[in-house]
PyMOL Python script that loads the backbone (N, CA, C, O; Angstrom):
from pymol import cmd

cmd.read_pdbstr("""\
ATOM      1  N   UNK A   1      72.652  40.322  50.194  1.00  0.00           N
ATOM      2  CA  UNK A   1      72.101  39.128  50.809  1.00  0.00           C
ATOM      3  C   UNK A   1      72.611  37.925  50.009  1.00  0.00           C
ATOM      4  O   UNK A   1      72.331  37.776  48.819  1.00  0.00           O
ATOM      5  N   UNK A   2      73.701  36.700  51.014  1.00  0.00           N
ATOM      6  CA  UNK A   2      73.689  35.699  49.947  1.00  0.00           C
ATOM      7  C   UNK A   2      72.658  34.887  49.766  1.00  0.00           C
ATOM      8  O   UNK A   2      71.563  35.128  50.275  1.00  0.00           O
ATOM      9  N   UNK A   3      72.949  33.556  48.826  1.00  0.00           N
ATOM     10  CA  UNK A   3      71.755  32.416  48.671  1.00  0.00           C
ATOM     11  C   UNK A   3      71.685  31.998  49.839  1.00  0.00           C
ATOM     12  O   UNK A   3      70.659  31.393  50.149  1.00  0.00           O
ATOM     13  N   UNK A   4      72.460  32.137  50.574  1.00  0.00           N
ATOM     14  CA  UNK A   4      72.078  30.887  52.033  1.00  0.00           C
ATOM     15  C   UNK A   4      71.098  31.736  53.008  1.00  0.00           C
ATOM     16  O   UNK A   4      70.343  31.232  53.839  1.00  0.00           O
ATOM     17  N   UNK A   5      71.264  33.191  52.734  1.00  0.00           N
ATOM     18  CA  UNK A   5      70.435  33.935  53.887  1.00  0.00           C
ATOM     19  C   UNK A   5      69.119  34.285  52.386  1.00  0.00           C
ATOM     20  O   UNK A   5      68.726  35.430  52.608  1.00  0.00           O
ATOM     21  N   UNK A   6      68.690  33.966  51.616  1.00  0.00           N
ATOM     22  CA  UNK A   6      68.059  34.057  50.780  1.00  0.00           C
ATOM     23  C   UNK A   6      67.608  32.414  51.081  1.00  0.00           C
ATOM     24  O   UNK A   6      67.115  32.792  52.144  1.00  0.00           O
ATOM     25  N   UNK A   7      67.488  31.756  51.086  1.00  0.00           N
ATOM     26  CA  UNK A   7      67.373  30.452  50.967  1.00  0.00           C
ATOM     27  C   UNK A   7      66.701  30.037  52.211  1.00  0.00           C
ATOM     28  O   UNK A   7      65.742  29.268  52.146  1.00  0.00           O
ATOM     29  N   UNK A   8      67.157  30.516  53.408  1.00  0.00           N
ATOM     30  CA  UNK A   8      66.686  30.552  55.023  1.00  0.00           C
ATOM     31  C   UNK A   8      65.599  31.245  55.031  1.00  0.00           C
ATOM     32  O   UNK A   8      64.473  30.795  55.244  1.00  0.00           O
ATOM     33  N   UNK A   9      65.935  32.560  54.760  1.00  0.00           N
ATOM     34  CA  UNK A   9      64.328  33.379  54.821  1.00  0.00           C
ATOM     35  C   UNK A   9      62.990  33.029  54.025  1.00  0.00           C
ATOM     36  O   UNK A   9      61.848  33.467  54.168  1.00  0.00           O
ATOM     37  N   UNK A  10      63.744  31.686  52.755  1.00  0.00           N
ATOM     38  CA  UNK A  10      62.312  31.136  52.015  1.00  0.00           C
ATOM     39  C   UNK A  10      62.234  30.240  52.962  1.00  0.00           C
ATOM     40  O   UNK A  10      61.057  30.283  53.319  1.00  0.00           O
ATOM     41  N   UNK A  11      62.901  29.282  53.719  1.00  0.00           N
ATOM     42  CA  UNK A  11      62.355  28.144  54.481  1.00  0.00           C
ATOM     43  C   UNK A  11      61.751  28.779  55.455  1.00  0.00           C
ATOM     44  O   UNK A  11      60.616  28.350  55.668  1.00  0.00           O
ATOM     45  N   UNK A  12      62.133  29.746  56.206  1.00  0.00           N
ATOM     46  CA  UNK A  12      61.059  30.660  57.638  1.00  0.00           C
ATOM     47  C   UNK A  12      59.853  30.802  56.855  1.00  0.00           C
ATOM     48  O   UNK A  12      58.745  30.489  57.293  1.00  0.00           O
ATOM     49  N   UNK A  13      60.124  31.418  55.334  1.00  0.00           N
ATOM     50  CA  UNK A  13      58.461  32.002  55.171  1.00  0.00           C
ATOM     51  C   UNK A  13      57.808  30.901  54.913  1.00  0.00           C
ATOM     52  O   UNK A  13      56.591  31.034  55.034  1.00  0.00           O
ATOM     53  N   UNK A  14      58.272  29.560  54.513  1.00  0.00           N
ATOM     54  CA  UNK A  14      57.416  28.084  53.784  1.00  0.00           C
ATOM     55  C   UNK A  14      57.016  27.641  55.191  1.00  0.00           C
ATOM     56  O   UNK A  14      55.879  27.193  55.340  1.00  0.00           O
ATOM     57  N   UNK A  15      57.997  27.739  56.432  1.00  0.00           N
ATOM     58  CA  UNK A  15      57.403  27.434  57.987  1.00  0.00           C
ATOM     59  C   UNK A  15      56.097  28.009  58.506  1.00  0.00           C
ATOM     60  O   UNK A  15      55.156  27.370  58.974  1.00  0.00           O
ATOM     61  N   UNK A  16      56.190  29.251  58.353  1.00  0.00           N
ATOM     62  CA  UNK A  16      55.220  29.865  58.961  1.00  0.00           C
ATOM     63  C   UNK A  16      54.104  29.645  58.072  1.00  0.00           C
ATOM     64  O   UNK A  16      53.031  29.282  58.555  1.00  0.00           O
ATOM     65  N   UNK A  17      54.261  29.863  56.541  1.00  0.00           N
ATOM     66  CA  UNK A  17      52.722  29.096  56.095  1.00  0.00           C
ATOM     67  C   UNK A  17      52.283  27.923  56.382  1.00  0.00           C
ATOM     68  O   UNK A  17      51.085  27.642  56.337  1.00  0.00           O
ATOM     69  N   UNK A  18      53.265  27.050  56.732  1.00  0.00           N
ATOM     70  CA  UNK A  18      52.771  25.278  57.228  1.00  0.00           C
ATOM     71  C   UNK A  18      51.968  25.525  58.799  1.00  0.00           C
ATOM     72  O   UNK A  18      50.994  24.903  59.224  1.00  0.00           O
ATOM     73  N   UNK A  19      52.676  26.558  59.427  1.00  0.00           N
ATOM     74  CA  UNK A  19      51.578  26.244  60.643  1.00  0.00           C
ATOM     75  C   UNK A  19      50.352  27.074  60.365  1.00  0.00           C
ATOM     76  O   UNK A  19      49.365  26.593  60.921  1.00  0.00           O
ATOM     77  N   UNK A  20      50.045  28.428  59.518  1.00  0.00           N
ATOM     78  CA  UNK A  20      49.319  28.751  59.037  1.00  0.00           C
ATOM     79  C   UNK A  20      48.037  27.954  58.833  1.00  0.00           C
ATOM     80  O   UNK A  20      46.881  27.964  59.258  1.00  0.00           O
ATOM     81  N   UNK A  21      48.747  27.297  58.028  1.00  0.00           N
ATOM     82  CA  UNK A  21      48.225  26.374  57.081  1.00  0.00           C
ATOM     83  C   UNK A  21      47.178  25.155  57.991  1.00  0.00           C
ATOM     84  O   UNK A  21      45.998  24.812  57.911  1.00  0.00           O
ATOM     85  N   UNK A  22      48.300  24.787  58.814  1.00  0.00           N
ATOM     86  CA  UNK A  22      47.866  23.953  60.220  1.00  0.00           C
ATOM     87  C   UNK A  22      46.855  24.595  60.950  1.00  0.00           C
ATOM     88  O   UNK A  22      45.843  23.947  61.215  1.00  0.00           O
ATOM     89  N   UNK A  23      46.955  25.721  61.308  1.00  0.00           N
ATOM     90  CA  UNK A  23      45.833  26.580  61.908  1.00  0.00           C
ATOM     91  C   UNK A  23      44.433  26.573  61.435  1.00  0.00           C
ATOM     92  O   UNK A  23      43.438  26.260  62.089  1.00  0.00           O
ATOM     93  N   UNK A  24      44.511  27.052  59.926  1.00  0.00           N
ATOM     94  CA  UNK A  24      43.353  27.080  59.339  1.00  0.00           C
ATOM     95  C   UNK A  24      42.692  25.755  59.295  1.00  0.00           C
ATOM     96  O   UNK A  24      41.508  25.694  59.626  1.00  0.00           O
ATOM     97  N   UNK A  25      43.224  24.856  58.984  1.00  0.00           N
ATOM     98  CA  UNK A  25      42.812  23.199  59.048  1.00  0.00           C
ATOM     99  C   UNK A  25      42.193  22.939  60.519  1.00  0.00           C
ATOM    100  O   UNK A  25      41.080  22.498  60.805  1.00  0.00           O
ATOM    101  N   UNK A  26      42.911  23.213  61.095  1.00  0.00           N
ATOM    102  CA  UNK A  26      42.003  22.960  62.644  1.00  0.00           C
ATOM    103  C   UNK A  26      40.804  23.637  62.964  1.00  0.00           C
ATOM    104  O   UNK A  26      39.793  23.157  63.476  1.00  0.00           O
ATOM    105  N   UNK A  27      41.118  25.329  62.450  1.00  0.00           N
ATOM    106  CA  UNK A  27      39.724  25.557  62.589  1.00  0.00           C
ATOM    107  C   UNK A  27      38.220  25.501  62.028  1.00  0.00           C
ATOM    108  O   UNK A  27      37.102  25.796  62.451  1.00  0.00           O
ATOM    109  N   UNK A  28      39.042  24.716  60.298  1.00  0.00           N
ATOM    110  CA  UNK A  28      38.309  24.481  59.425  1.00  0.00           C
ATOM    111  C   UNK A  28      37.470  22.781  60.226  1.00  0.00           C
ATOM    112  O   UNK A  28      36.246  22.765  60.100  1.00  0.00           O
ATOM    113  N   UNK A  29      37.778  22.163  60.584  1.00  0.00           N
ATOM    114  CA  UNK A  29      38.080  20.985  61.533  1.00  0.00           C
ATOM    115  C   UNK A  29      36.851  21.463  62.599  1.00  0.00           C
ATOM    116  O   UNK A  29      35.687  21.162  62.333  1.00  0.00           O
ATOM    117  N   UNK A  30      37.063  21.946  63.373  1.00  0.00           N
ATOM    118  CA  UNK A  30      36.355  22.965  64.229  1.00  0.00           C
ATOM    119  C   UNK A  30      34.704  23.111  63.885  1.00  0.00           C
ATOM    120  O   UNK A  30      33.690  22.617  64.376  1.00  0.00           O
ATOM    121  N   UNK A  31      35.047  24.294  62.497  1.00  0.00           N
ATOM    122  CA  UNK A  31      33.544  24.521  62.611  1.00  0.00           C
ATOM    123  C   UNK A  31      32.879  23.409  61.758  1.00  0.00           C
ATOM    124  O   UNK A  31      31.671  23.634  61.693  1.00  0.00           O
ATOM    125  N   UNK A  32      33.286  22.131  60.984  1.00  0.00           N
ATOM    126  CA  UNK A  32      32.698  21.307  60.756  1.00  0.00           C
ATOM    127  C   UNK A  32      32.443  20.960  61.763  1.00  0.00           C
ATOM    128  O   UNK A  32      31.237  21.194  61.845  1.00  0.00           O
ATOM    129  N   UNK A  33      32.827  20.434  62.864  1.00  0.00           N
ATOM    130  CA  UNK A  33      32.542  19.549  64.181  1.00  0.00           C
ATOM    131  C   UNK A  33      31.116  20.015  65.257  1.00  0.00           C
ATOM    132  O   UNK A  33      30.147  19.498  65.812  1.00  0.00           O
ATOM    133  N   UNK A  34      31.764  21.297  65.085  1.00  0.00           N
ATOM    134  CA  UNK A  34      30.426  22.433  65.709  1.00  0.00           C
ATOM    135  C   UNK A  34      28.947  22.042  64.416  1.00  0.00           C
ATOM    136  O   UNK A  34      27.944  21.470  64.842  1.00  0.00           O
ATOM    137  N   UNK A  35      29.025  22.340  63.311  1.00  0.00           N
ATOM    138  CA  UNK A  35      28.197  22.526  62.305  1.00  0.00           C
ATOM    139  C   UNK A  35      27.439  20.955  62.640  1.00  0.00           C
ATOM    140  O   UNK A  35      26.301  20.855  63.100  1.00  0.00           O
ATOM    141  N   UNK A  36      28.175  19.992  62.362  1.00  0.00           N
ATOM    142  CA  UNK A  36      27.726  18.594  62.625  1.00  0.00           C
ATOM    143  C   UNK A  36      26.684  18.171  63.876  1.00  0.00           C
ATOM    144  O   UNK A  36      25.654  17.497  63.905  1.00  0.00           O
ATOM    145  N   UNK A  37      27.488  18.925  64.937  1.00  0.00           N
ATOM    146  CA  UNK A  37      27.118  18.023  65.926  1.00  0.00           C
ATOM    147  C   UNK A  37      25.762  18.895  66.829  1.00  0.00           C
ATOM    148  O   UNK A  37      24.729  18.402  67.282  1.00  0.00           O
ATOM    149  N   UNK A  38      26.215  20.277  66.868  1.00  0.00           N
ATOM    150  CA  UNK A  38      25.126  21.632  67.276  1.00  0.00           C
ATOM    151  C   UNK A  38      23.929  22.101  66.436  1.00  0.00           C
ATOM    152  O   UNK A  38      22.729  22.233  66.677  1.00  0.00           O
ATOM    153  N   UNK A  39      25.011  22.382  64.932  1.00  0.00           N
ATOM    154  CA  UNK A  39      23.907  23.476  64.685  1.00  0.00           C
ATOM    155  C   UNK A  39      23.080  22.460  64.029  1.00  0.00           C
ATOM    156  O   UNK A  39      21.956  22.411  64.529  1.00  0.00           O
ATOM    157  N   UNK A  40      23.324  21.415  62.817  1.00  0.00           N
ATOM    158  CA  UNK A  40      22.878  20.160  62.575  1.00  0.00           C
ATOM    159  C   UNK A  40      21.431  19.794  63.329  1.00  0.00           C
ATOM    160  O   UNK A  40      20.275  20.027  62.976  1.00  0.00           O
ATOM    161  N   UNK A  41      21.850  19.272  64.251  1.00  0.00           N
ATOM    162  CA  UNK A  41      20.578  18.714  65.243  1.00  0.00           C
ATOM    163  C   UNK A  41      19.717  19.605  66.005  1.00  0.00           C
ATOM    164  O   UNK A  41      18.692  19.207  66.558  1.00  0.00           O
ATOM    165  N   UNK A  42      20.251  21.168  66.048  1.00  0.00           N
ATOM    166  CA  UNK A  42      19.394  22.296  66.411  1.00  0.00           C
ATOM    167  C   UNK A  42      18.015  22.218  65.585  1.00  0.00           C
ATOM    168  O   UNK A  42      16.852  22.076  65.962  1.00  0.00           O
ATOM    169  N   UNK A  43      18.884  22.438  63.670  1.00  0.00           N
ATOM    170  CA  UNK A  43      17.817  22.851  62.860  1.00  0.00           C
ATOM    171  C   UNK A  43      16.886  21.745  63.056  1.00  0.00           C
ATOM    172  O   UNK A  43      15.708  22.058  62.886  1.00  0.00           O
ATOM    173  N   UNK A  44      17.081  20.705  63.325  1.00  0.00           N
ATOM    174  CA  UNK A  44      16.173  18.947  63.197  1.00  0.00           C
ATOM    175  C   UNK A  44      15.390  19.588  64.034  1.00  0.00           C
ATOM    176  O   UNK A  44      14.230  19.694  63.636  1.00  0.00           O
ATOM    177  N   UNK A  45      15.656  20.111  65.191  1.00  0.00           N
ATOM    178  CA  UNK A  45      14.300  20.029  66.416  1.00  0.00           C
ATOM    179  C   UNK A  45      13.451  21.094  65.823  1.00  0.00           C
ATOM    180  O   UNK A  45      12.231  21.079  65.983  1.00  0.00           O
ATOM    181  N   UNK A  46      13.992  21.915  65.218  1.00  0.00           N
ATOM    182  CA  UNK A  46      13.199  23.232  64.942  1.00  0.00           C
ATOM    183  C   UNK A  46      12.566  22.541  64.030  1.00  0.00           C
ATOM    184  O   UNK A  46      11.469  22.176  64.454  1.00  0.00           O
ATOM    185  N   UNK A  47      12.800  22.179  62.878  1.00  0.00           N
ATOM    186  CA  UNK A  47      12.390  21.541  61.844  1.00  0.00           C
ATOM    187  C   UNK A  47      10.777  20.527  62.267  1.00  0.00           C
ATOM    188  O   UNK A  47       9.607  20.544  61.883  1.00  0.00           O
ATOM    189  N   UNK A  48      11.416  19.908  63.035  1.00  0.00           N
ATOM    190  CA  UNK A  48      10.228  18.999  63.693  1.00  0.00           C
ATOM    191  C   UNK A  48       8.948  19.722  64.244  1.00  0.00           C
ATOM    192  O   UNK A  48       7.815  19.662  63.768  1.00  0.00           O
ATOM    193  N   UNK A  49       9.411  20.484  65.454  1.00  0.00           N
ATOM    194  CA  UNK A  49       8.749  21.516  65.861  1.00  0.00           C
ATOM    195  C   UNK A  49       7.623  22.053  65.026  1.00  0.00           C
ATOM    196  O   UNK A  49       6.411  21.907  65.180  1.00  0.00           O
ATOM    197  N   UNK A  50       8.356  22.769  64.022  1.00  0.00           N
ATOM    198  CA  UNK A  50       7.752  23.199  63.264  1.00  0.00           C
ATOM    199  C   UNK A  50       6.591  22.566  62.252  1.00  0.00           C
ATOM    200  O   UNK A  50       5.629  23.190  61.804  1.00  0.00           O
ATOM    201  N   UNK A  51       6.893  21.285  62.025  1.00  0.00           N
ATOM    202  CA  UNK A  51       6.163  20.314  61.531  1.00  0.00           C
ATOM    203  C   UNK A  51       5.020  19.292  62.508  1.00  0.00           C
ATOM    204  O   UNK A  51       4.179  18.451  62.190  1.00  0.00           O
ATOM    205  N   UNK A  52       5.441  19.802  63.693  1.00  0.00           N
ATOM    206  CA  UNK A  52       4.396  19.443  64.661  1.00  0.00           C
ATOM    207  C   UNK A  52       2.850  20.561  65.280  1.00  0.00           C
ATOM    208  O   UNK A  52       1.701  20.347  65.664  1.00  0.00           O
ATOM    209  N   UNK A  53       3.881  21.945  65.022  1.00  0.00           N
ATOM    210  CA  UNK A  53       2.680  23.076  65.035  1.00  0.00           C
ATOM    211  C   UNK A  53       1.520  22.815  63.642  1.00  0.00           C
ATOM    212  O   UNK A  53       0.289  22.803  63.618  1.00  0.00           O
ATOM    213  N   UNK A  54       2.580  22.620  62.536  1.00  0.00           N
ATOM    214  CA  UNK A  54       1.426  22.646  61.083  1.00  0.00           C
ATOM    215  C   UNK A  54       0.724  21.791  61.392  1.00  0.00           C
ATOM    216  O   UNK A  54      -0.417  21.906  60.945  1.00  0.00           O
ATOM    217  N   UNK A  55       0.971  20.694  62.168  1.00  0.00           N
ATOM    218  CA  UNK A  55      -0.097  19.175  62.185  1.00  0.00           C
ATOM    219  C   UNK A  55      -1.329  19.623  63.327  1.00  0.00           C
ATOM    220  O   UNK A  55      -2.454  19.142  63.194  1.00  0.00           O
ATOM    221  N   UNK A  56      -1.061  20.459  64.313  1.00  0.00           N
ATOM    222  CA  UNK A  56      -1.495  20.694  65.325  1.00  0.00           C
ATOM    223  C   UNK A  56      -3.048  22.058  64.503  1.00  0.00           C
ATOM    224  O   UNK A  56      -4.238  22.073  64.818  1.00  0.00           O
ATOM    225  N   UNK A  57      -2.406  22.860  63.590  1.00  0.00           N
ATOM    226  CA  UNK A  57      -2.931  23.946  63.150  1.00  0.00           C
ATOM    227  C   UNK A  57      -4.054  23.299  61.837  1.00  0.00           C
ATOM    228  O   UNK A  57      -5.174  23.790  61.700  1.00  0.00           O
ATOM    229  N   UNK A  58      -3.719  22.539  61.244  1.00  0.00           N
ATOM    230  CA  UNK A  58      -4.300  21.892  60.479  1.00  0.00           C
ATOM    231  C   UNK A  58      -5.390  20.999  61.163  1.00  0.00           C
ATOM    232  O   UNK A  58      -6.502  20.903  60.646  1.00  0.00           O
ATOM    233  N   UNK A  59      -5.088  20.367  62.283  1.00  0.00           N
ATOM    234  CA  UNK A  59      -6.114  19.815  63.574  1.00  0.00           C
ATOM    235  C   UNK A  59      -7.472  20.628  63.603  1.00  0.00           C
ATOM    236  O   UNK A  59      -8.672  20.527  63.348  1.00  0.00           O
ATOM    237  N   UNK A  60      -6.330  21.661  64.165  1.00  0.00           N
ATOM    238  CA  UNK A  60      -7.589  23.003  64.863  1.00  0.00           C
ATOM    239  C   UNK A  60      -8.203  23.861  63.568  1.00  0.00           C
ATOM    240  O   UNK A  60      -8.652  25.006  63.607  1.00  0.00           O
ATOM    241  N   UNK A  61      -8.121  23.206  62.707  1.00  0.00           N
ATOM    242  CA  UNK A  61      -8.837  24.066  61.361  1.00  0.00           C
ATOM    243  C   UNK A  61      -9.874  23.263  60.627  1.00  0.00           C
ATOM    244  O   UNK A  61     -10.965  23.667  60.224  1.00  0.00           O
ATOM    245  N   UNK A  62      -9.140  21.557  60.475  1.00  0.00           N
ATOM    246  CA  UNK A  62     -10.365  20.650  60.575  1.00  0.00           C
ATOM    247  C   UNK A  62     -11.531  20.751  61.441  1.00  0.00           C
ATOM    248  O   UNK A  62     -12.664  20.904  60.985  1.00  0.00           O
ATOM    249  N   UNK A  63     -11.259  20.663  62.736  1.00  0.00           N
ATOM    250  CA  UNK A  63     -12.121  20.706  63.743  1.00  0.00           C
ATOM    251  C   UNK A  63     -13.387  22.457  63.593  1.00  0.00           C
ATOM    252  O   UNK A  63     -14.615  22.481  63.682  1.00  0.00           O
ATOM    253  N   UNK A  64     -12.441  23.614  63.360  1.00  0.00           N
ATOM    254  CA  UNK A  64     -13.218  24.419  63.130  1.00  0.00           C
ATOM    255  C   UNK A  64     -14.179  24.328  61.809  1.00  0.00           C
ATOM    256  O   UNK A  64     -15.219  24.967  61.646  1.00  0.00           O
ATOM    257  N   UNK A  65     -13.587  23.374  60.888  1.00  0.00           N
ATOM    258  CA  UNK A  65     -14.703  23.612  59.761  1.00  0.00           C
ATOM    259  C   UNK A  65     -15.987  22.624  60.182  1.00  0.00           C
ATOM    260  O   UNK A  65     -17.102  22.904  59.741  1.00  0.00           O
ATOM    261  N   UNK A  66     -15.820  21.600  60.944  1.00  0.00           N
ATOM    262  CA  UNK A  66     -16.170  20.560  61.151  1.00  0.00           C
ATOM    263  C   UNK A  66     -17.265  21.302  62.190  1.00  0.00           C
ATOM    264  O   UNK A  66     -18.436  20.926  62.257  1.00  0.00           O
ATOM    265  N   UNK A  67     -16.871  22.105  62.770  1.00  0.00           N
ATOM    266  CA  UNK A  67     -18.258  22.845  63.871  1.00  0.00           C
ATOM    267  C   UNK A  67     -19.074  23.816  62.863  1.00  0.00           C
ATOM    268  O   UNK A  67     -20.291  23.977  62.947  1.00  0.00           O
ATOM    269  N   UNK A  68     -18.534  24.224  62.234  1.00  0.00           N
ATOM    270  CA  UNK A  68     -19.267  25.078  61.647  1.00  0.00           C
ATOM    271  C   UNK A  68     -20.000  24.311  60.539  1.00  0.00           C
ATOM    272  O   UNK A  68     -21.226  24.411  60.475  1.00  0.00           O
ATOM    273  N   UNK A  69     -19.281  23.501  59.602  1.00  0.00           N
ATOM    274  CA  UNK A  69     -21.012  22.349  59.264  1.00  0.00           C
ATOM    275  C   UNK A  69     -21.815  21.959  60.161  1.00  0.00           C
ATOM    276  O   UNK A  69     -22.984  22.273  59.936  1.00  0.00           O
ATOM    277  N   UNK A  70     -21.645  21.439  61.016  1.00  0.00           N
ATOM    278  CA  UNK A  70     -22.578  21.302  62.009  1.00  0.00           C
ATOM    279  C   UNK A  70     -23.403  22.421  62.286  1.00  0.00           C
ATOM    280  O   UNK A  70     -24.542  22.639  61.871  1.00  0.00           O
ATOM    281  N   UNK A  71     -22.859  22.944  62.861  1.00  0.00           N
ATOM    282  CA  UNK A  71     -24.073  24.563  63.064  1.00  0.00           C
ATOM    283  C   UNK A  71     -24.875  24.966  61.783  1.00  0.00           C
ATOM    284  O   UNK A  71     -26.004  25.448  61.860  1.00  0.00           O
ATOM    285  N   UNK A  72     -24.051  24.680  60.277  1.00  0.00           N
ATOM    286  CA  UNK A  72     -25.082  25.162  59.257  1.00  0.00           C
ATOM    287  C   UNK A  72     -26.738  23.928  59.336  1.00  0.00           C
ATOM    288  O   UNK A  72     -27.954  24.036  59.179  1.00  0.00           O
ATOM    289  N   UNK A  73     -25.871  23.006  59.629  1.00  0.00           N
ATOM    290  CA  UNK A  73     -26.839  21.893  59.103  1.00  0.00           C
ATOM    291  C   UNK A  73     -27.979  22.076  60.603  1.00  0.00           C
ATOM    292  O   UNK A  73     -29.172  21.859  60.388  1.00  0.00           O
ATOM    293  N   UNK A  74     -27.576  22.445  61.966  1.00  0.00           N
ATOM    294  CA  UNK A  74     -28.347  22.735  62.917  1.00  0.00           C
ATOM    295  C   UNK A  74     -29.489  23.695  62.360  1.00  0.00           C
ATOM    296  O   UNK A  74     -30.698  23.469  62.419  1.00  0.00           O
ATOM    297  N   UNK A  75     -28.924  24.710  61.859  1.00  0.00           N
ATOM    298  CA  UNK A  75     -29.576  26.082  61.858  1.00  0.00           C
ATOM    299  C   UNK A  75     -30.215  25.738  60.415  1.00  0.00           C
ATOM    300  O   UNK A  75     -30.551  26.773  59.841  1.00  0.00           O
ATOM    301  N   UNK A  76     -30.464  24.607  59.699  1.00  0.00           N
ATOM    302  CA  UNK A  76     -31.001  24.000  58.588  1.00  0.00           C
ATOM    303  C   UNK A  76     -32.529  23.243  58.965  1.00  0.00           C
ATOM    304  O   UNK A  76     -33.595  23.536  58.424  1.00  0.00           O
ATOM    305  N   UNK A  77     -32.305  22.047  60.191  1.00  0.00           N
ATOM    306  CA  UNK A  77     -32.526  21.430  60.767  1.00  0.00           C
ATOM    307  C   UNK A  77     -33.516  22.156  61.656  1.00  0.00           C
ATOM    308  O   UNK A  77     -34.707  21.844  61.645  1.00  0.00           O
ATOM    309  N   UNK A  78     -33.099  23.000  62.328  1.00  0.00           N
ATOM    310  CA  UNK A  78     -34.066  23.794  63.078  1.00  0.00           C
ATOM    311  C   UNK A  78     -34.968  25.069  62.300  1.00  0.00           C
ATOM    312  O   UNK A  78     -35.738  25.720  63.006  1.00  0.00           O
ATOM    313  N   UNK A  79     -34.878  25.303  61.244  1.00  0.00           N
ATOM    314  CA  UNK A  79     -35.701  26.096  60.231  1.00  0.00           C
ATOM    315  C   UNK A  79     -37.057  25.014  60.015  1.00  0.00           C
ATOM    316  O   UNK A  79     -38.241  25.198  60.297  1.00  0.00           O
ATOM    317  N   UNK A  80     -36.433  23.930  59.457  1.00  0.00           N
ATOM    318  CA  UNK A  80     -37.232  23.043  59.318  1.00  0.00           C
ATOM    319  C   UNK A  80     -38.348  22.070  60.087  1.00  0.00           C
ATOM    320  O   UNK A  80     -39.335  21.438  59.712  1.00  0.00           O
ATOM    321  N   UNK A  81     -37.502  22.337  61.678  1.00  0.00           N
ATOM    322  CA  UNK A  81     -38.582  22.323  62.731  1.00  0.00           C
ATOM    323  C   UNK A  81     -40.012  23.047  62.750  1.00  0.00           C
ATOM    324  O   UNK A  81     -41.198  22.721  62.721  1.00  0.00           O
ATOM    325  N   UNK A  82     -39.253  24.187  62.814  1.00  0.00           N
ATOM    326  CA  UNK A  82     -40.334  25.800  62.604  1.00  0.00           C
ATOM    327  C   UNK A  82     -41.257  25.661  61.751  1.00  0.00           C
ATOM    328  O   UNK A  82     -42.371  26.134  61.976  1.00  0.00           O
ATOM    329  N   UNK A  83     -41.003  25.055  60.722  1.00  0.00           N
ATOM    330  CA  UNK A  83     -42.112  24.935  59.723  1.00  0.00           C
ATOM    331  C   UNK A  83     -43.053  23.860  59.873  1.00  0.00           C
ATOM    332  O   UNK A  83     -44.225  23.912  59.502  1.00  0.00           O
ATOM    333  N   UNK A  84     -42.425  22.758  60.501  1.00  0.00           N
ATOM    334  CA  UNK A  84     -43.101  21.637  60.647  1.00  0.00           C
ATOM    335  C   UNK A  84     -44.363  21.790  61.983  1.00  0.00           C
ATOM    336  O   UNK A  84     -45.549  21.464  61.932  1.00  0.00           O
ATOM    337  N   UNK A  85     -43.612  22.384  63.095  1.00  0.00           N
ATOM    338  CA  UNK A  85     -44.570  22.877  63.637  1.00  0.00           C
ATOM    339  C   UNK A  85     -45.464  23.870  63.344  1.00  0.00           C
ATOM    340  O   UNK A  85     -46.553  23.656  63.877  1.00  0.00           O
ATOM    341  N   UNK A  86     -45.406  25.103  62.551  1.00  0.00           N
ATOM    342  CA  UNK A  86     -46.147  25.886  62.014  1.00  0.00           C
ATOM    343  C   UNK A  86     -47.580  25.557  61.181  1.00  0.00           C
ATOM    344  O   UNK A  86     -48.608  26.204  60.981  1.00  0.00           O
ATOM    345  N   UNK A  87     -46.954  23.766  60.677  1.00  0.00           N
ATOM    346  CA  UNK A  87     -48.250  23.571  59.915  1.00  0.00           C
ATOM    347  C   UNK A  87     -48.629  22.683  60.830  1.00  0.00           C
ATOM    348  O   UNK A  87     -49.796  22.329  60.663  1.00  0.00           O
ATOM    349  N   UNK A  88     -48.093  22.189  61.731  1.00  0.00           N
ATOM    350  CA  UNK A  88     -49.156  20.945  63.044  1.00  0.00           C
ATOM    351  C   UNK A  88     -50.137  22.119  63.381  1.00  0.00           C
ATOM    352  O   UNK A  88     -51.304  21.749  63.252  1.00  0.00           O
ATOM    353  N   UNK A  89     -50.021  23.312  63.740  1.00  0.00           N
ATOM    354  CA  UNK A  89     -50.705  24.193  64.746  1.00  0.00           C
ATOM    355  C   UNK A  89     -51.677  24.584  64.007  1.00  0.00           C
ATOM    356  O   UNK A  89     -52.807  24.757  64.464  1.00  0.00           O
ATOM    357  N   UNK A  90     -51.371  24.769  62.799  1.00  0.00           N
ATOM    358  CA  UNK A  90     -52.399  25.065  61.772  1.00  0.00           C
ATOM    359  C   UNK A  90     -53.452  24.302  61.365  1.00  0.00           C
ATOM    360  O   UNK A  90     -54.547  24.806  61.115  1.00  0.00           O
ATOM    361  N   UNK A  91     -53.239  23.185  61.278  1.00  0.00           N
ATOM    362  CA  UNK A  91     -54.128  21.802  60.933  1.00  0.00           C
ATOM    363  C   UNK A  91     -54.750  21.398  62.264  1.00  0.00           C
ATOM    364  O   UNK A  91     -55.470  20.402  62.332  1.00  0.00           O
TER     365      UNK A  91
END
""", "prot")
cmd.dss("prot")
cmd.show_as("cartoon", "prot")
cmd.util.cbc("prot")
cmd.orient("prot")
């Protein structure tokens, strides 16, 4: 093999890595563009979502503690009826 067919077959192989090379860049190109523009603003809604159930769950947990003082202080309240009438009836 001379230098010139030695010399050609390095410029074919330096070619084919440049479009290689080109390839990978585009698709590197690619899934930034996808990543940015899809998956990016996917996770946001989920994200939100998700931060809208905790607000929603935290709601409905206030509210449940919030009935159930009430009912203690009812069932407090109405003991204290019982007694009050117990001694009118008596007197």
């Amino acid at each position: 093999m001379t230098d010139s067919e030695k010399l050609d077959m390095i410029l074919s192989e330096m070619q084919d890595l440049k479009r290689r090379t080109t390839s990978i860049e585009t698709s590197v190109t690619d899934i930034k563009l996808t990543l940015e523009n899809e998956i990016r603003s996917s996770i946001m809604r989920v994200a939100e979502g998700h931060l809208d159930l905790s607000r929603n769950l935290k709601d409905a947990i206030k509210i449940d503690t919030e009935k159930e003082m009430l009912s203690i202080r009812v069932a407090v309240i109405e003991t204290e009826l019982r007694k009050i009438k117990t001694r009118l009836e008596i007197a």
